[in-house]
C-alpha positions, 0 to 999 in steps of 0.5 A: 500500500506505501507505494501506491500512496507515495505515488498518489500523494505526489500526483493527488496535489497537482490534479487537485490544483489543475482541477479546481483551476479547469473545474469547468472545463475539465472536471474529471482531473478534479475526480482524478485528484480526489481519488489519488487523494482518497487512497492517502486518507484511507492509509491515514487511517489504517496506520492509526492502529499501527502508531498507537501500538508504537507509543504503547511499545515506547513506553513498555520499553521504557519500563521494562529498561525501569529508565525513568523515575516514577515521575518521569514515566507518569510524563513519558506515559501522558507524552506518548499517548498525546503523541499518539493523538496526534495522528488522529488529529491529522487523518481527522484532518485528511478526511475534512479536507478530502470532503472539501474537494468532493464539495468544490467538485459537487458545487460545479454543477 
């Protein structure tokens, strides 16, 4: 699936701009552009399993190599799980913008 979406995301942000400035003319390269695009939000969210799982390995790492003072680990602990939260935010992110295009390839009609 990573090579699919490297090669999607470089040609998914240049379709989109062509899109949105042909809309009229061309509106297929639009569709293009938001089903390269689509393929990079689904792989957003099929890796979020994959990036709690990460910051879950950190800290048992972490513990079982007893690093930290119980102080540290407590911040360790609420560092990672933010870290984690952050992809969330970011395929939250993709989704939102992903029905953006949809809306700015809707509204030409």
């Amino acid at each position: 699936m990573v090579p699919t979406v490297n090669v999607t995301g470089r040609l998914a942000q240049f379709a989109i701009m062509g899109g949105i400035f042909l809309v009229n003319t061309f509106p297929q390269l639009l569709l293009l552009g938001i089903i390269f695009f689509a393929f990079s939000v689904v792989f957003t969210f099929v890796t979020l399993p994959v990036e709690y799982d990460a910051s879950n390995r950190a800290l048992a790492w972490l513990d079982n190599k007893q690093m930290l003072t119980d102080n540290e680990y407590d911040g360790a602990k609420d560092a990672l799980s933010w870290a984690a939260r952050t992809y969330v935010v970011a395929a939250v992110g993709a989704l939102a913008t992903l029905f953006y295009y949809v809306l700015i390839y809707a509204g030409r009609r």
